[in-house]
PQR file of N, CA, C, O and H, with PARSE charges and radii, in Angstrom:
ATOM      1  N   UNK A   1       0.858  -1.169   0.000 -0.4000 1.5000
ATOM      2  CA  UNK A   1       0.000   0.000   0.000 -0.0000 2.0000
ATOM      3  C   UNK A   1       0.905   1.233   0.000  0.5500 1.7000
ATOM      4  O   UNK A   1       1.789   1.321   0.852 -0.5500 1.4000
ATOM      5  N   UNK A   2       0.741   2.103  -0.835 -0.4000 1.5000
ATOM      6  CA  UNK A   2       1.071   3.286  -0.593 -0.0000 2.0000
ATOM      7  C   UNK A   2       0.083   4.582  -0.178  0.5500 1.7000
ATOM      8  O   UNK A   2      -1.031   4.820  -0.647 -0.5500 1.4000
ATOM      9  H   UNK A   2       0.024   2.032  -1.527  0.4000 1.0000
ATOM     10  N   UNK A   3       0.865   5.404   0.911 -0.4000 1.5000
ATOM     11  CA  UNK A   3       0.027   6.033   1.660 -0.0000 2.0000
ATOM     12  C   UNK A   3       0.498   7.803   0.868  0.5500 1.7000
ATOM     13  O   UNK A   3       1.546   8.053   0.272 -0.5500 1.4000
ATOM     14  H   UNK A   3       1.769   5.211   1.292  0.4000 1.0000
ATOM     15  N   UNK A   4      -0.583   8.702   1.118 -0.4000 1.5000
ATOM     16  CA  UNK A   4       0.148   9.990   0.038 -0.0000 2.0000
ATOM     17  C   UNK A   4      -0.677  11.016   0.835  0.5500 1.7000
ATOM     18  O   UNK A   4      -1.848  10.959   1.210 -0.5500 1.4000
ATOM     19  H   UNK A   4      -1.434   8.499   1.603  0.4000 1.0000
ATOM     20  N   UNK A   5       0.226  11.940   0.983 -0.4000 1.5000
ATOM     21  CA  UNK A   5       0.289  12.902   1.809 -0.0000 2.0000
ATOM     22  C   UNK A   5       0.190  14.399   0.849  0.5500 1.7000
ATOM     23  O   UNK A   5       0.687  14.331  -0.275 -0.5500 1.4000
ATOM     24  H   UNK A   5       1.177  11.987   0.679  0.4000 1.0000
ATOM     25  N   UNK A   6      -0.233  15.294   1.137 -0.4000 1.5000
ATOM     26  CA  UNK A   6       0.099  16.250   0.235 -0.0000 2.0000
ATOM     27  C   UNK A   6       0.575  17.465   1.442  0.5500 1.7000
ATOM     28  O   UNK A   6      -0.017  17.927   2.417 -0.5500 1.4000
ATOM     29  H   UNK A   6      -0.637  15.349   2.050  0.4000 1.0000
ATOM     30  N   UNK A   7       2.066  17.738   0.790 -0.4000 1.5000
ATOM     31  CA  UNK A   7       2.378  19.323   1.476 -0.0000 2.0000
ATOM     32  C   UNK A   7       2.130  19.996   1.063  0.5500 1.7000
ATOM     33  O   UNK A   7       1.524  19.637   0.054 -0.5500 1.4000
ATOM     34  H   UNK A   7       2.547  17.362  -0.002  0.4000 1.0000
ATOM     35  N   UNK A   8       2.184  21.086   1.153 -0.4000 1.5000
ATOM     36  CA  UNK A   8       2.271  22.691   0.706 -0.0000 2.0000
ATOM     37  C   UNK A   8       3.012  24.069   1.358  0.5500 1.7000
ATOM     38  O   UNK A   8       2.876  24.676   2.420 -0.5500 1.4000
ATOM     39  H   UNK A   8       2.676  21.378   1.973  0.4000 1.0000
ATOM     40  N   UNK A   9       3.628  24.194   0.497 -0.4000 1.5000
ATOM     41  CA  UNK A   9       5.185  25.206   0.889 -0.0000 2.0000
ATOM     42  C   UNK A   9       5.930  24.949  -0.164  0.5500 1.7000
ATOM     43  O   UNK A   9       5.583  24.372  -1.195 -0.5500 1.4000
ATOM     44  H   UNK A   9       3.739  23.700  -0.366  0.4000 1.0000
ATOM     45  N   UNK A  10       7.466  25.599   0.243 -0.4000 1.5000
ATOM     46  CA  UNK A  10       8.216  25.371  -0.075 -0.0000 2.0000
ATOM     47  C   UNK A  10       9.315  24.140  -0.122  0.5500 1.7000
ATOM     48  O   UNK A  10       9.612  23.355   0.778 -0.5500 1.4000
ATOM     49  H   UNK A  10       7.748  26.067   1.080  0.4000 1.0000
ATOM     50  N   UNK A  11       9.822  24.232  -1.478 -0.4000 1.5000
ATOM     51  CA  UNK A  11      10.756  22.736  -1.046 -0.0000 2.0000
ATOM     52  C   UNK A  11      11.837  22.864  -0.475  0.5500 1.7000
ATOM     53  O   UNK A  11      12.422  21.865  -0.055 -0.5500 1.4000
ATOM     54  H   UNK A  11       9.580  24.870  -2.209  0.4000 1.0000
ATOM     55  N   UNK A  12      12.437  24.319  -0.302 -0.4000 1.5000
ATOM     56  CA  UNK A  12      13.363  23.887   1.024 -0.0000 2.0000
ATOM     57  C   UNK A  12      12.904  23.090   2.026  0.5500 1.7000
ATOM     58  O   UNK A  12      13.479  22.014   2.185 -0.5500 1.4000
ATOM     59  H   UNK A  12      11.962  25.130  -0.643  0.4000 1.0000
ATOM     60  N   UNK A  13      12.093  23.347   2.661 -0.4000 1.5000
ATOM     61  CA  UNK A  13      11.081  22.923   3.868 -0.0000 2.0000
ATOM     62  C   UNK A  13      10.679  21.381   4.032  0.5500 1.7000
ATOM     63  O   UNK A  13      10.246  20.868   5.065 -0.5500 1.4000
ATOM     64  H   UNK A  13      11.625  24.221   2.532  0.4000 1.0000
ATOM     65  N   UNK A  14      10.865  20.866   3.042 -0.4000 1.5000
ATOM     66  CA  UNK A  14      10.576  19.117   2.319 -0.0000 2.0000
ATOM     67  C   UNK A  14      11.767  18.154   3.008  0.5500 1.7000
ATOM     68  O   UNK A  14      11.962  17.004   2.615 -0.5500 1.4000
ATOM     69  H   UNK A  14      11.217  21.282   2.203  0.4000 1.0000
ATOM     70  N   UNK A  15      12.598  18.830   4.178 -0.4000 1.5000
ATOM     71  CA  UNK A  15      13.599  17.815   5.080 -0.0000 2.0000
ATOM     72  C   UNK A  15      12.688  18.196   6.137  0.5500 1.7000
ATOM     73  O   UNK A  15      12.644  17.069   6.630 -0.5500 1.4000
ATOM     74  H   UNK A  15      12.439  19.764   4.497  0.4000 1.0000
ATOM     75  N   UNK A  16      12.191  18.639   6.622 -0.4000 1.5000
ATOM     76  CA  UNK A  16      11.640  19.098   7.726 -0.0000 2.0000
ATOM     77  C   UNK A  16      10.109  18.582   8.159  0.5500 1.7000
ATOM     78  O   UNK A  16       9.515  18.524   9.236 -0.5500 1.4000
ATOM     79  H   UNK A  16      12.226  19.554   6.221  0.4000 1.0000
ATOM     80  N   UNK A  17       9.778  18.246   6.823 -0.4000 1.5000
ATOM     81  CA  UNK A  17       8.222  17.552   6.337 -0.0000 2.0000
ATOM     82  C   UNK A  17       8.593  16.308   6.300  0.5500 1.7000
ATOM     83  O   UNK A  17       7.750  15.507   6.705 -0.5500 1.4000
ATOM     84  H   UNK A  17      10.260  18.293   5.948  0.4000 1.0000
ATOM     85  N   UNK A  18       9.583  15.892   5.944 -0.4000 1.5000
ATOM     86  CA  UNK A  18      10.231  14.388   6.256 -0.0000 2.0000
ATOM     87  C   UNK A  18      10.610  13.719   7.647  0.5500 1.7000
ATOM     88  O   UNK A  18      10.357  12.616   8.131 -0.5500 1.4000
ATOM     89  H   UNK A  18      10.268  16.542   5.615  0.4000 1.0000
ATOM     90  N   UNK A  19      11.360  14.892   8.124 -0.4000 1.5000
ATOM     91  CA  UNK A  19      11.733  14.817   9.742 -0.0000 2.0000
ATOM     92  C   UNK A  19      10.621  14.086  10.095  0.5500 1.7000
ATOM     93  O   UNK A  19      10.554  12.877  10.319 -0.5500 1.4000
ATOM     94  H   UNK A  19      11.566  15.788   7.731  0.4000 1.0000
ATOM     95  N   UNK A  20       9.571  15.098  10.132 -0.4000 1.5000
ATOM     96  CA  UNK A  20       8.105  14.269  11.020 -0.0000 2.0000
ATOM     97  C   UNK A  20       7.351  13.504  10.849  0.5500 1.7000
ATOM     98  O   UNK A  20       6.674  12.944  11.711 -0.5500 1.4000
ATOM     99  H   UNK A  20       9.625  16.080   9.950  0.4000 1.0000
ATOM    100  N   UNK A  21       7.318  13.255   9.118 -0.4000 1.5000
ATOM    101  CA  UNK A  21       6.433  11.964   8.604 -0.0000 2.0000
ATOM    102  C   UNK A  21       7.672  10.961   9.568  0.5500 1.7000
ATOM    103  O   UNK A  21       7.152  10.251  10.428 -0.5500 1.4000
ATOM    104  H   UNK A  21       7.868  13.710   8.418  0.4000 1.0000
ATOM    105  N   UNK A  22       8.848  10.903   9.484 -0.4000 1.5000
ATOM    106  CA  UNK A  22       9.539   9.139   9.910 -0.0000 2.0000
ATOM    107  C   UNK A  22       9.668   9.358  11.688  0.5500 1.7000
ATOM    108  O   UNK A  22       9.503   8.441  12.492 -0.5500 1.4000
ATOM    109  H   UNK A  22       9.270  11.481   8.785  0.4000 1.0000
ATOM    110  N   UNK A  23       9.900  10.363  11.943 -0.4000 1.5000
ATOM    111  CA  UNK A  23      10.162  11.008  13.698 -0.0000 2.0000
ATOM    112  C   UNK A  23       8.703  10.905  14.459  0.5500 1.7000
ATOM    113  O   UNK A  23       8.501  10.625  15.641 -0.5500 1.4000
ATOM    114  H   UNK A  23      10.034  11.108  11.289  0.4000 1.0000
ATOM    115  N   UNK A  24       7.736  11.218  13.416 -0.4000 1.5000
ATOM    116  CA  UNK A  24       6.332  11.288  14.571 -0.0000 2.0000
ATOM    117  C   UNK A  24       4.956  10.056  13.726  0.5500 1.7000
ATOM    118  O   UNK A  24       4.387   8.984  13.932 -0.5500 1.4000
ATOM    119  H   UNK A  24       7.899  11.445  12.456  0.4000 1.0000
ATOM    120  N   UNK A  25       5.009  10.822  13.045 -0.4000 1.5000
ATOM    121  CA  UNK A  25       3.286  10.483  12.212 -0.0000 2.0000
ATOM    122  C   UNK A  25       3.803   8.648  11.614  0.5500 1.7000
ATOM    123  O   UNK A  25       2.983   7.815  11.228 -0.5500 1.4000
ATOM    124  H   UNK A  25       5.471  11.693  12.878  0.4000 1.0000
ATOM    125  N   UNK A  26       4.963   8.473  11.677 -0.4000 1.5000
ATOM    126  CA  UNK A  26       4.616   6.845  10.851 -0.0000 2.0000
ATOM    127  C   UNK A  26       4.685   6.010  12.405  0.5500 1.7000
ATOM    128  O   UNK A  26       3.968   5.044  12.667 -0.5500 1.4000
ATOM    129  H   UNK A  26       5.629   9.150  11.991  0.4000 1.0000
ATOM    130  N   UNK A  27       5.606   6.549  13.263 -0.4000 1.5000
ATOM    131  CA  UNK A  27       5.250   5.080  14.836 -0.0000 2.0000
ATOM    132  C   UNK A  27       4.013   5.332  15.042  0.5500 1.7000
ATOM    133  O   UNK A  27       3.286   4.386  15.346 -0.5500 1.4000
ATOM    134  H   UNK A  27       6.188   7.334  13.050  0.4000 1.0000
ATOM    135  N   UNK A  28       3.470   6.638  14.933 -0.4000 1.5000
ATOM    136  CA  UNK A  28       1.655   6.310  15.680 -0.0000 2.0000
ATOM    137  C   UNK A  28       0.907   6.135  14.292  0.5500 1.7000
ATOM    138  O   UNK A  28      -0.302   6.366  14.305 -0.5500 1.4000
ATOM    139  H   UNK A  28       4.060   7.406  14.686  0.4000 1.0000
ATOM    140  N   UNK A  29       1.443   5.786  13.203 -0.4000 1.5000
ATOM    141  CA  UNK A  29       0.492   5.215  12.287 -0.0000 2.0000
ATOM    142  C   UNK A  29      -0.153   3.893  12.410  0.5500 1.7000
ATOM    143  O   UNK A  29      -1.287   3.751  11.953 -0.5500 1.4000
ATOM    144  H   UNK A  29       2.425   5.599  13.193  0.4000 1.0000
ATOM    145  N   UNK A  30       0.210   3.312  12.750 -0.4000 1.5000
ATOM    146  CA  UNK A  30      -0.175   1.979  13.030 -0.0000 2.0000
ATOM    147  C   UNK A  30       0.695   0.603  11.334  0.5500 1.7000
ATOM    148  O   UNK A  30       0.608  -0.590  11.043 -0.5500 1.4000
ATOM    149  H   UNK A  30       1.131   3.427  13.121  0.4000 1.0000
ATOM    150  N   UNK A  31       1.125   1.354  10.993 -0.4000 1.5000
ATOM    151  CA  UNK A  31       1.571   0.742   9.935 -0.0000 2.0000
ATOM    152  C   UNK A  31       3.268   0.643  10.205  0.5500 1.7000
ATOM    153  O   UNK A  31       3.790   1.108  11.218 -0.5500 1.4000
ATOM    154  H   UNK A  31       1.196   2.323  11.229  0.4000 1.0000
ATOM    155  N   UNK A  32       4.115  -0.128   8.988 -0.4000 1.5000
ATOM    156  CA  UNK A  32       5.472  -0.447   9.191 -0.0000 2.0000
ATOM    157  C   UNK A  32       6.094   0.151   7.264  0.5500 1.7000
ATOM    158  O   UNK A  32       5.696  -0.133   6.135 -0.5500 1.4000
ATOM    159  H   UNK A  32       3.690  -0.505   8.165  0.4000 1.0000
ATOM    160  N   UNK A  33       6.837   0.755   7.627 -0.4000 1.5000
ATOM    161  CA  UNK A  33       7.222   1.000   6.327 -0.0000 2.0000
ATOM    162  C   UNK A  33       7.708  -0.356   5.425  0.5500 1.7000
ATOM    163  O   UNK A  33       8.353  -1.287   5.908 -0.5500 1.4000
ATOM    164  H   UNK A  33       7.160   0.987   8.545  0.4000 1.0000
ATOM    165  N   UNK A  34       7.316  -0.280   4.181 -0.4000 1.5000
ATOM    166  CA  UNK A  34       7.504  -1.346   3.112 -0.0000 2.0000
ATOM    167  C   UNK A  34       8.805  -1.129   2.749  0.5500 1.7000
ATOM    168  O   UNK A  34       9.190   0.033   2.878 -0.5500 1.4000
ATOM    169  H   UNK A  34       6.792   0.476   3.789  0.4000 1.0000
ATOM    170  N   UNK A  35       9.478  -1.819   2.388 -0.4000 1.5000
ATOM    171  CA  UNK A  35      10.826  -1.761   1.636 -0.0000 2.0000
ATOM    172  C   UNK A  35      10.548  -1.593  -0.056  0.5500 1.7000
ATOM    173  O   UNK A  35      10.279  -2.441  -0.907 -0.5500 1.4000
ATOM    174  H   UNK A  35       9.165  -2.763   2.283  0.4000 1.0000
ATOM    175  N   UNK A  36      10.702  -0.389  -0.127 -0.4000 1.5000
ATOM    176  CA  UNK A  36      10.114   0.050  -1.466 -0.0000 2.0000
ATOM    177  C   UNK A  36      10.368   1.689  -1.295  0.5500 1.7000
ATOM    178  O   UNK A  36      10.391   2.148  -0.153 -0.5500 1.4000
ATOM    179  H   UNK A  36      10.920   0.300   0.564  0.4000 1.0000
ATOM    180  N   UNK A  37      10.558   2.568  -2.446 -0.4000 1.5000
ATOM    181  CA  UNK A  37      10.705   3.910  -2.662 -0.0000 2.0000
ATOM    182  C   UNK A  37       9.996   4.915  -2.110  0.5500 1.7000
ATOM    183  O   UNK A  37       8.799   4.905  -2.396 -0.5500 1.4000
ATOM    184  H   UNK A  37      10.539   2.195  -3.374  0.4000 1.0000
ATOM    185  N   UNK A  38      10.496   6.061  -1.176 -0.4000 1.5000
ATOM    186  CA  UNK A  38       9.395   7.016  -1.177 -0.0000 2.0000
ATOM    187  C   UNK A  38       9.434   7.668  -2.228  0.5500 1.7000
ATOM    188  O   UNK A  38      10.592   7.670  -2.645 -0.5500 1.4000
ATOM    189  H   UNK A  38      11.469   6.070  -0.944  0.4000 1.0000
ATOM    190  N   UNK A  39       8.355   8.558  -3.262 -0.4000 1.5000
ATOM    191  CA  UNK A  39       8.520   9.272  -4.123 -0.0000 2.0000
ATOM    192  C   UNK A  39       7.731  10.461  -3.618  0.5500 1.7000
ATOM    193  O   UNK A  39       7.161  10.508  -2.528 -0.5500 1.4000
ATOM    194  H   UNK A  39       7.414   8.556  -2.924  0.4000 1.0000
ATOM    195  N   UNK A  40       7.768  11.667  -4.771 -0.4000 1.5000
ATOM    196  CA  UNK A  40       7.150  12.842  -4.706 -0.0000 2.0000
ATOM    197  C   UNK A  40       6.601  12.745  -6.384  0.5500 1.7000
ATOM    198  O   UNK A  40       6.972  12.170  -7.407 -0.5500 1.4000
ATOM    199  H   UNK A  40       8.231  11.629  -5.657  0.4000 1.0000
ATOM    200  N   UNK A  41       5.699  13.503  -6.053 -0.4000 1.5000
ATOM    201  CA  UNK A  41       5.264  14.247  -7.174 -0.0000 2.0000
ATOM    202  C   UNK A  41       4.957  15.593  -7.213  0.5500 1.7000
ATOM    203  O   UNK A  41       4.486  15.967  -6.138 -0.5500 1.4000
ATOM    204  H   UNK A  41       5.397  13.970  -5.222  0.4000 1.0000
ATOM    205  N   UNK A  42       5.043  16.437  -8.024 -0.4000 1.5000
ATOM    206  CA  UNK A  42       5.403  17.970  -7.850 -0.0000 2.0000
ATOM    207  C   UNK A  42       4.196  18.161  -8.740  0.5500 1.7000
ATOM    208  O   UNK A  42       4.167  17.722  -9.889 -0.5500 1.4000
ATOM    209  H   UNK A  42       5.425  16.133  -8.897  0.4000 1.0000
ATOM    210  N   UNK A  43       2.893  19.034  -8.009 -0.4000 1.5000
ATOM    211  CA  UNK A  43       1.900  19.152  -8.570 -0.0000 2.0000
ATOM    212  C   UNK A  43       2.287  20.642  -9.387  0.5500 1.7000
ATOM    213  O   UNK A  43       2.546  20.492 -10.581 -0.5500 1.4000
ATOM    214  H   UNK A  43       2.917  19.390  -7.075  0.4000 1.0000
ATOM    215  N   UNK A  44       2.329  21.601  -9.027 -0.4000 1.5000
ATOM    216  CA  UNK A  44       2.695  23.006  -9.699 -0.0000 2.0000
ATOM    217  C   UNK A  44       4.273  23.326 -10.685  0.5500 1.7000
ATOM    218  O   UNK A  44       5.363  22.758 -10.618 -0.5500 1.4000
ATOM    219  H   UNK A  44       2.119  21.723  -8.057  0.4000 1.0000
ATOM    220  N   UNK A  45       3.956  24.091 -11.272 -0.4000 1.5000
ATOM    221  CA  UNK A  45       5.380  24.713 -11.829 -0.0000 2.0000
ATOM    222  C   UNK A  45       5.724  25.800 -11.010  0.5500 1.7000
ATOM    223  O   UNK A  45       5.000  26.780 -10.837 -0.5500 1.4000
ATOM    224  H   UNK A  45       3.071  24.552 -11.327  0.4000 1.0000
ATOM    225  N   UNK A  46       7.159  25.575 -10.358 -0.4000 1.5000
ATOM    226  CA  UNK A  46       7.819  26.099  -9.317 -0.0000 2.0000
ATOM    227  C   UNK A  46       7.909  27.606 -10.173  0.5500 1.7000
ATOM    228  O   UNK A  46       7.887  28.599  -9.446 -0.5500 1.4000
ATOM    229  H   UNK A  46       7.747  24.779 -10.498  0.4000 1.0000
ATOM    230  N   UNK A  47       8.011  27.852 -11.704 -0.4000 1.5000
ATOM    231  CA  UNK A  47       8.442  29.128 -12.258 -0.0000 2.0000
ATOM    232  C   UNK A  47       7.398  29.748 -12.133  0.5500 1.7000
ATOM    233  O   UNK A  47       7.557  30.852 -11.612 -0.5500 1.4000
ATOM    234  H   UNK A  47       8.029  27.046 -12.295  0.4000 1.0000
ATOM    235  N   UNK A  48       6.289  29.467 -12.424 -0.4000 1.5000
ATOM    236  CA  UNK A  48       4.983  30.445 -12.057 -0.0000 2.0000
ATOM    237  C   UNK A  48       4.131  30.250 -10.516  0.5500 1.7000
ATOM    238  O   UNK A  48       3.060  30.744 -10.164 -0.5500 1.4000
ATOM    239  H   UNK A  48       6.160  28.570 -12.848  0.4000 1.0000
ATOM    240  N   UNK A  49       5.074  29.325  -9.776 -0.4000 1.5000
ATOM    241  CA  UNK A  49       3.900  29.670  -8.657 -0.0000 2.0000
ATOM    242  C   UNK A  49       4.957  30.056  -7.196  0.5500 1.7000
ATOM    243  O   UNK A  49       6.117  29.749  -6.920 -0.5500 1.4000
ATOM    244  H   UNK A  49       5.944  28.924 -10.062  0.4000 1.0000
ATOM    245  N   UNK A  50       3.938  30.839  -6.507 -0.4000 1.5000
ATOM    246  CA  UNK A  50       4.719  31.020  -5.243 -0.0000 2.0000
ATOM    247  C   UNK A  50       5.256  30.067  -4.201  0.5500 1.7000
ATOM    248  O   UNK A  50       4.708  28.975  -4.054 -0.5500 1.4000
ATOM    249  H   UNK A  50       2.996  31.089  -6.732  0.4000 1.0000
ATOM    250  N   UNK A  51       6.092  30.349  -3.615 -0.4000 1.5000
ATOM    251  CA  UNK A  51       7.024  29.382  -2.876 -0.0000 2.0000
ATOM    252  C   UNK A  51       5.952  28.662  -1.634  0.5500 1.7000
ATOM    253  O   UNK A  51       6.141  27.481  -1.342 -0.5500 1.4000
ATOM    254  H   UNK A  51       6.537  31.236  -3.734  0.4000 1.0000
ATOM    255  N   UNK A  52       4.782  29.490  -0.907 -0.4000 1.5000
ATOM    256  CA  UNK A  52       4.289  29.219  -0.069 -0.0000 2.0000
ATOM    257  C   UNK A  52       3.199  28.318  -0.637  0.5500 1.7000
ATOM    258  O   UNK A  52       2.641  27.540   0.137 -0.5500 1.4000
ATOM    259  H   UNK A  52       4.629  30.449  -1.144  0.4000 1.0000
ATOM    260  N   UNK A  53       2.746  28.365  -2.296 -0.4000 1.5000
ATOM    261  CA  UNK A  53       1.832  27.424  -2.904 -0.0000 2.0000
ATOM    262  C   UNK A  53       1.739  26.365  -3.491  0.5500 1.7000
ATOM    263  O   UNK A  53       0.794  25.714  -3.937 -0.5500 1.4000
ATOM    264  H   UNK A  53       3.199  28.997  -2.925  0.4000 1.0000
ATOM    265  N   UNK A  54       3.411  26.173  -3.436 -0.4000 1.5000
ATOM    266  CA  UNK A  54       3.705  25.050  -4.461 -0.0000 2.0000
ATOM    267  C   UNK A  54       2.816  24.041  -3.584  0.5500 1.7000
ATOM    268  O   UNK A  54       2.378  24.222  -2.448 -0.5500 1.4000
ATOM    269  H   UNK A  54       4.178  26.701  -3.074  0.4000 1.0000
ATOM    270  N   UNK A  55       2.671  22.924  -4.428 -0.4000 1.5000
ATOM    271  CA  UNK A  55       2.149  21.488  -3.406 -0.0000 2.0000
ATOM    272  C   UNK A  55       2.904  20.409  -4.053  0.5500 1.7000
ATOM    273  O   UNK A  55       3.219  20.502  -5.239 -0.5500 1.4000
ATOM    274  H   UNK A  55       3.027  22.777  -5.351  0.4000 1.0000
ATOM    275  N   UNK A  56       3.252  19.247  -3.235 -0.4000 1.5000
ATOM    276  CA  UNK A  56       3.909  18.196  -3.374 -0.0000 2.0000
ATOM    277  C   UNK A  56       3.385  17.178  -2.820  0.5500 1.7000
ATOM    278  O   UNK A  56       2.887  17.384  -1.713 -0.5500 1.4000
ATOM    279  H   UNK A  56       2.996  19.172  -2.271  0.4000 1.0000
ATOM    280  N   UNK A  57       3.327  15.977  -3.299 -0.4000 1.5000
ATOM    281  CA  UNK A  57       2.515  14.691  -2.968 -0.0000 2.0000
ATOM    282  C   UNK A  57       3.768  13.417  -2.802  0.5500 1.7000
ATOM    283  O   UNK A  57       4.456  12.860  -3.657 -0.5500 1.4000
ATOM    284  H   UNK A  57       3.731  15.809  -4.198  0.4000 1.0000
ATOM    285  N   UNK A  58       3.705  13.273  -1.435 -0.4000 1.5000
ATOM    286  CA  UNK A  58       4.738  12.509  -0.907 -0.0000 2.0000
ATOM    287  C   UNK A  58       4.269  10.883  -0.679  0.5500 1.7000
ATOM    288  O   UNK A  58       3.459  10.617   0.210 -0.5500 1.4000
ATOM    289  H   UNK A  58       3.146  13.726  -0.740  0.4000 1.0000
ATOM    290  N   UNK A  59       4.693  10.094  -1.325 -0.4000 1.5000
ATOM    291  CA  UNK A  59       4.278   8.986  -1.613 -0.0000 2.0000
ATOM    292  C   UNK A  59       4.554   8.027  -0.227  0.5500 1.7000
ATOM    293  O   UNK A  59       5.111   8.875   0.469 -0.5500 1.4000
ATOM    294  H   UNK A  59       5.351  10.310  -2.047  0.4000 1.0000
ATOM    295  N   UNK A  60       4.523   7.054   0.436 -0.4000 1.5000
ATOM    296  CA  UNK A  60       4.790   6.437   1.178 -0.0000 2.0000
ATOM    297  C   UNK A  60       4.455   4.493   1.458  0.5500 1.7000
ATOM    298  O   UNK A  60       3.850   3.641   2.108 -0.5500 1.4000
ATOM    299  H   UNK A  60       4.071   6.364  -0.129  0.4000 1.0000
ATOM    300  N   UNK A  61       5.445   4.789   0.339 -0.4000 1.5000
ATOM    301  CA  UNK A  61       5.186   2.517   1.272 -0.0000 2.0000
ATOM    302  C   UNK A  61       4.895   1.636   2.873  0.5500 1.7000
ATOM    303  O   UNK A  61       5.617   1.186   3.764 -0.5500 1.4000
ATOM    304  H   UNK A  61       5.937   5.482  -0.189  0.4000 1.0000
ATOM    305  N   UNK A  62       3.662   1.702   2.647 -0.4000 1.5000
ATOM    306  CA  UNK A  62       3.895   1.178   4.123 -0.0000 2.0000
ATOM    307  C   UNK A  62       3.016  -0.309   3.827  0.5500 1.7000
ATOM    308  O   UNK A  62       2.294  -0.228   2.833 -0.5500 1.4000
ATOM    309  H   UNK A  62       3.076   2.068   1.923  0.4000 1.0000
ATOM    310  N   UNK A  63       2.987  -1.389   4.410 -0.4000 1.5000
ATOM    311  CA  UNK A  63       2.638  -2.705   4.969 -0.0000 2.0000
ATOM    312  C   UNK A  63       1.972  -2.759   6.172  0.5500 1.7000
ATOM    313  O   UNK A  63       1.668  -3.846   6.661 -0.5500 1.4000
ATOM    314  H   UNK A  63       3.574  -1.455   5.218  0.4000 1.0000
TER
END
């Protein structure tokens, strides 16, 4: 199963959005991460949109 999250901000900020998906939100998920890729997908074009609007969809393997 993959689980998908959507941020919104900036992608500097996308270590920090990571920090807490693996540091907080996946032990009280009730799930175990899969051995398999996290990915992103980058919904906006970073050249026309603002840094605080971009959105990104963070993929997550979990079992």
């Amino acid at each position: 199963m993959k689980f998908r999250l959507l941020y919104q901000g900036p992608y500097t900020n996308l270590g920090i959005v990571y920090d807490t998906i693996f540091a907080q939100w996946l032990p009280d998920c009730g799930y175990e991460l899969r051995n398999a890729s996290v990915f992103e997908k980058y919904i906006n074009d970073p050249s026309r949109t603002e840094e605080e609007k971009l959105k990104t969809e963070i993929y997550i393997p979990l079992q």
